[in-house]
KOLSEFI-38091 format. One record per atom (N, C-alpha, C): x, y, z. Coordinates in steps of 0.2 Angstrom, whole numbers, padded with zeros to 4 digits, always signed. Example, Ala and Ser with C-alpha at 12.3 -4.5 7.8 and 13.67 -1.06 7.14 Angstrom:
<vovos>
+0066-0028+0039 +0062-0022+0039 +0066-0016+0039 +0064-0011+0035 +0068-0005+0036 +0064+0000+0039 
</vovos>
This chain:
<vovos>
+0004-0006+0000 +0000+0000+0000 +0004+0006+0000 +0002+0012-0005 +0007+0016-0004 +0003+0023-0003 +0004+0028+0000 -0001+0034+0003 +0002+0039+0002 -0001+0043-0004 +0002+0049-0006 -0006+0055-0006 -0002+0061-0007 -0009+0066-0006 -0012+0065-0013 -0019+0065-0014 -0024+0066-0020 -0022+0073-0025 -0023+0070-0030 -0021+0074-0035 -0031+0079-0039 -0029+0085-0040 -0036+0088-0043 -0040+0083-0047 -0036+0079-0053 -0037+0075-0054 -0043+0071-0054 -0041+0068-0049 -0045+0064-0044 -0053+0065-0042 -0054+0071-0042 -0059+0074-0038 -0066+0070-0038 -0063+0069-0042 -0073+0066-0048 -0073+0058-0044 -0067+0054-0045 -0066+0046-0043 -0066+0046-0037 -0063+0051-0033 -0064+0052-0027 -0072+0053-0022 -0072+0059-0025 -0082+0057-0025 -0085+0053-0024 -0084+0049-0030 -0088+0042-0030 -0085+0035-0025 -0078+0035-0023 -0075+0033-0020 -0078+0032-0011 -0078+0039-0010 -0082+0040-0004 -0089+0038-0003 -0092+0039-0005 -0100+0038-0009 -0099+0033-0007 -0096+0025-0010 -0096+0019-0010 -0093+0015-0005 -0089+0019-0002 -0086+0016+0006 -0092+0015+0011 -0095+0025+0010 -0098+0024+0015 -0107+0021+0014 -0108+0019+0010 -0114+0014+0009 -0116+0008+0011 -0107+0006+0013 -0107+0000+0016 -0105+0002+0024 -0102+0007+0025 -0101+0008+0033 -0106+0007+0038 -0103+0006+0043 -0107+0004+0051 -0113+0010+0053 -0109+0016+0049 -0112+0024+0052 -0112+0028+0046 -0118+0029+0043 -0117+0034+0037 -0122+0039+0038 -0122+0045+0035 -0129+0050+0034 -0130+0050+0027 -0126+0049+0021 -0126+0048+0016 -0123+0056+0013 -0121+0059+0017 -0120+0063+0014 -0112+0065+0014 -0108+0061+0017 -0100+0061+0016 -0096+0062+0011 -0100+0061+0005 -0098+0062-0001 -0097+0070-0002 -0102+0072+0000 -0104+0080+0001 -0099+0083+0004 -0098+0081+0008 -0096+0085+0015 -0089+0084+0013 -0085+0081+0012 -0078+0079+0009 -0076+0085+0002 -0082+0085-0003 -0083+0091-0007 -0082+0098-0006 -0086+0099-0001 -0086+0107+0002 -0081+0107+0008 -0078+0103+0009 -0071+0103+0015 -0066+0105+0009 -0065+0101+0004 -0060+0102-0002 -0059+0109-0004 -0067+0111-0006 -0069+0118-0008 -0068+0123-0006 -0069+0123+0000 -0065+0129+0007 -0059+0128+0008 -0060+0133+0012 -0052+0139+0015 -0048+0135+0018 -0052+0128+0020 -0050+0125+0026 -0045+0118+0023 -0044+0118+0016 -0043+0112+0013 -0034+0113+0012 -0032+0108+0013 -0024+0105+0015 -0023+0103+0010 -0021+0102+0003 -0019+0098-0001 -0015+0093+0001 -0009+0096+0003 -0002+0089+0006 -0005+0084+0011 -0013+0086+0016 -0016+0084+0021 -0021+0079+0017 -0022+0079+0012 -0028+0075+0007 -0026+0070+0004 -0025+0064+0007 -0021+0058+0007 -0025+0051+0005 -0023+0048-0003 -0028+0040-0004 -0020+0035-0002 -0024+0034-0004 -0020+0023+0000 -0024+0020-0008 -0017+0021-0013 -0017+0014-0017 -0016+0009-0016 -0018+0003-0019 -0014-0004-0020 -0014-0006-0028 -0008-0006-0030 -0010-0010-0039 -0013-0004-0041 -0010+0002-0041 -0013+0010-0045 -0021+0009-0046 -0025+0006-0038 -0031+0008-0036 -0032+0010-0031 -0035+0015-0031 -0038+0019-0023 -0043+0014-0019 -0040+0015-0014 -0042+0008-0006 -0043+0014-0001 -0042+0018+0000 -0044+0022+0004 -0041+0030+0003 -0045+0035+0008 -0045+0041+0008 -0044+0044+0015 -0044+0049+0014 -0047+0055+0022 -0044+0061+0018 -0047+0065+0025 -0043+0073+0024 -0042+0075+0031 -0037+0081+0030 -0036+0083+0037 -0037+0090+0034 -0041+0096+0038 -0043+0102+0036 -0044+0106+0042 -0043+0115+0040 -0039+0117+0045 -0048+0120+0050 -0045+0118+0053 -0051+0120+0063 -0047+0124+0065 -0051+0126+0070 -0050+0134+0076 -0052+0131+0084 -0050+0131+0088 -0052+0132+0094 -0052+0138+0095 -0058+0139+0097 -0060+0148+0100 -0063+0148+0109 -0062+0154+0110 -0063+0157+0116 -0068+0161+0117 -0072+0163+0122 -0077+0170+0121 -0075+0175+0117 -0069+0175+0120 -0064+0185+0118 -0062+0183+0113 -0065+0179+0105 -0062+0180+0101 -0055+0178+0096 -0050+0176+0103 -0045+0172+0101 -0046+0165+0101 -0041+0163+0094 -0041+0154+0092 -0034+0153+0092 -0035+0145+0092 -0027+0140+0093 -0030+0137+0087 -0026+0138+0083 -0026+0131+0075 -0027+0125+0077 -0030+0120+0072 -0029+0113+0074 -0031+0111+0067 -0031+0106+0067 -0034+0100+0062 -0042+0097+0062 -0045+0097+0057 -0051+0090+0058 -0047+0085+0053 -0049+0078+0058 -0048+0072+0052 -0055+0070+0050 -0057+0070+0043 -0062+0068+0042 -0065+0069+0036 -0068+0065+0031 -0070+0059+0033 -0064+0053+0030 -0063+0049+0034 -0062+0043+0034 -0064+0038+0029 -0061+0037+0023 -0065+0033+0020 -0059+0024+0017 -0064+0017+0017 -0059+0012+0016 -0064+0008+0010 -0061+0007+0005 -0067+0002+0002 -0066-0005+0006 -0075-0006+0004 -0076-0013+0009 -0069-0018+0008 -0069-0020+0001 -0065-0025+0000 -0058-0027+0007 -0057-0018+0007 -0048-0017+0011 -0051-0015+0019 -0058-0015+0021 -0055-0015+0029 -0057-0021+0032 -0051-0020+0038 -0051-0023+0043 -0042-0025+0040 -0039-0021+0035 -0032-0024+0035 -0027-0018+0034 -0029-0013+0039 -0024-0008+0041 -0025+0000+0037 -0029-0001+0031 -0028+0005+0028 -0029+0012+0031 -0035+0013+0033 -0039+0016+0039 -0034+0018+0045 -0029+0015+0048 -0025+0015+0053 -0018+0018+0049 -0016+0015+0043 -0011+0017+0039 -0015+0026+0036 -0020+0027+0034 -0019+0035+0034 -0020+0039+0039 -0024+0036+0045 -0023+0040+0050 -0017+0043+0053 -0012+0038+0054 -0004+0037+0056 -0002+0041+0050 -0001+0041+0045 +0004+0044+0043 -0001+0050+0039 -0007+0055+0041 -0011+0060+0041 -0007+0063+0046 -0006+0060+0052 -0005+0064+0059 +0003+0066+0056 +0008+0061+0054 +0015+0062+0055 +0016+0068+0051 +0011+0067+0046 +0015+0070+0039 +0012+0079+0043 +0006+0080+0046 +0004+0086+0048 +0008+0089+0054 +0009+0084+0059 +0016+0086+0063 +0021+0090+0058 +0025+0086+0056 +0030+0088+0051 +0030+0096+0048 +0024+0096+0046 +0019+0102+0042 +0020+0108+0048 +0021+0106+0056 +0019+0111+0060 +0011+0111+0064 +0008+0105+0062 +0003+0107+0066 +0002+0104+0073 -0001+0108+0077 +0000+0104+0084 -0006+0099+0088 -0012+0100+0086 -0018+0095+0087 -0023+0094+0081 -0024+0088+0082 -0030+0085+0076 -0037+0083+0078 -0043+0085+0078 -0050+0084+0081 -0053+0079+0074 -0059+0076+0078 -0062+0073+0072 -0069+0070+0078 -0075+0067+0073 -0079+0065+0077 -0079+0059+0074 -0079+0053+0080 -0080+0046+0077 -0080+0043+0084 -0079+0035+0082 -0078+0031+0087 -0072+0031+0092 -0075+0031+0098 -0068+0032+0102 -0064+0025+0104 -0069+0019+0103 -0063+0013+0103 -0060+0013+0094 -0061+0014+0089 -0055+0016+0085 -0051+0020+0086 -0054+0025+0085 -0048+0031+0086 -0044+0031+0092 -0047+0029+0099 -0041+0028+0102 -0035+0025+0102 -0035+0021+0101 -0029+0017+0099 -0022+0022+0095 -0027+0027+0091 -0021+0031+0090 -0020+0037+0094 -0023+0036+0098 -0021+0041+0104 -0026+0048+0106 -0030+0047+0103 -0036+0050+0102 -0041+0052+0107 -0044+0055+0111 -0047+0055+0116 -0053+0061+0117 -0058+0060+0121 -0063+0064+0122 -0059+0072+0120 -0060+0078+0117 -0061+0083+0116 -0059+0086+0123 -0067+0083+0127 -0070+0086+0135 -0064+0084+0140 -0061+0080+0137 -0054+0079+0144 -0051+0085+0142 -0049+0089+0138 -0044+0095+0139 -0048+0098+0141 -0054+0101+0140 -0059+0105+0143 -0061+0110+0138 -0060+0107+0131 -0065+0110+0126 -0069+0107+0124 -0074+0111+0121 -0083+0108+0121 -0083+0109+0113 -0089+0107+0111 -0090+0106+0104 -0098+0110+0104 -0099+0116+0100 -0104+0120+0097 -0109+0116+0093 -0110+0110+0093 -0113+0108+0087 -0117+0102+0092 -0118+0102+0098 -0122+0096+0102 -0120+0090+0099 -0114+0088+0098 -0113+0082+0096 -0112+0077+0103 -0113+0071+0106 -0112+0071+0110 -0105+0069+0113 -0100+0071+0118 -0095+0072+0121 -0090+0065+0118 -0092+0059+0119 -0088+0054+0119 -0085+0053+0112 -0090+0056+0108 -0088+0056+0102 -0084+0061+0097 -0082+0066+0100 -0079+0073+0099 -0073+0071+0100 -0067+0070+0096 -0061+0067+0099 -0054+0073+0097 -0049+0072+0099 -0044+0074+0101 -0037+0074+0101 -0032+0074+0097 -0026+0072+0099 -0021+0079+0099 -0014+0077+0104 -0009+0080+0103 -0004+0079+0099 -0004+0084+0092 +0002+0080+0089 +0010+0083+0091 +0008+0088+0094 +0014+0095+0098 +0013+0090+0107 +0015+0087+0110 +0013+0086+0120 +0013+0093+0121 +0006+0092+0125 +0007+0099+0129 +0002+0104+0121 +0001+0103+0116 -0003+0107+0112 -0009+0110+0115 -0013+0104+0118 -0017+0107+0121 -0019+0109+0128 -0013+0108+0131 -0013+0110+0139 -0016+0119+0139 -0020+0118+0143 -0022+0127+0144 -0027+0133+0139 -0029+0124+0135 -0035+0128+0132 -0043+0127+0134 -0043+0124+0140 -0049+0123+0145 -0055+0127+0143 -0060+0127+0143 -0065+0133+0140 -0065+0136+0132 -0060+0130+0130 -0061+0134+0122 -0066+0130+0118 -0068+0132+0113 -0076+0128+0111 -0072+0127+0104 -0074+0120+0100 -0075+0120+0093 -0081+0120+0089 -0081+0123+0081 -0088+0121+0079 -0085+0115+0073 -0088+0112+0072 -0086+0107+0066 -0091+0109+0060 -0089+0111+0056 -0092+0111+0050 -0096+0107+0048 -0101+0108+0045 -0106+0102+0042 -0110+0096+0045 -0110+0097+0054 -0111+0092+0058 -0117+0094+0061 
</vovos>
């Protein structure tokens, strides 16, 4: 498997890509295809951060990481990431793809400079990559999603030390 950033290209095979992942997902709203469109679209899109998982010059997997704000009452924000959506065709999970772009989404964004990643999912997967409630550092999420599902990682130790009270809103949720 080899994990490189999506090319403009791609946009169209991507779509449909996404689409067809999440049709057979555990958890879909159907509209993941969308939301991965208008994350691309916006201000908030990372190309080096828009990452598929070839096998044999075919796409097996996707995500994206896009740029989030932690905010405050008064106005002021701490950068961060969302990871999301997450996408593996049926055929390839359960054989690491999904965990191979997460890992190497966070390294390569490290790298880049950035210091925390947020996403909304499962907390027994995502933990395992070190991912944890949101509400443990003592930021809320705007969008009433609920808490255990708001996740969180430091990709800086200490990134989010002392942003207690800061609230995030997640786009399109």
């Amino acid at each position: 498997m080899r994990i490189r950033p999506e090319t403009p290209e791609e946009f169209p095979l991507l779509y449909d890509f996404v689409q067809r992942a999440f049709a057979t997902a555990r958890v879909c709203d159907g509209d993941e295809q969308d939301y991965a469109a208008r994350l691309r679209a916006g201000d908030a899109y990372i190309p080096a951060l828009a990452l598929v998982a070839e096998e044999g010059g075919r796409i097996i997997g996707h995500v994206l990481f896009t740029r989030l704000a932690v905010r405050w009452a008064d106005g002021r924000e701490q950068p961060a990431l969302l990871l999301g959506p997450l996408s593996v065709a049926l055929e390839h999970r359960s054989r690491g793809v999904g965990a191979g772009l997460v890992q190497e989404g966070c390294r390569r964004a490290a790298a880049l400079g950035h210091n925390a990643v947020f996403l909304v999912g499962d907390p027994a997967y995502y933990g395992r990559f070190g991912f944890r409630p949101a509400a443990d550092f003592g930021i809320a999420n705007t969008n009433e999603l609920p808490d255990p599902d708001v996740l969180a990682r430091e990709l800086t130790p200490g990134a989010l030390a002392g942003l207690a009270g800061g609230t995030i809103t997640l786009e399109g949720f």
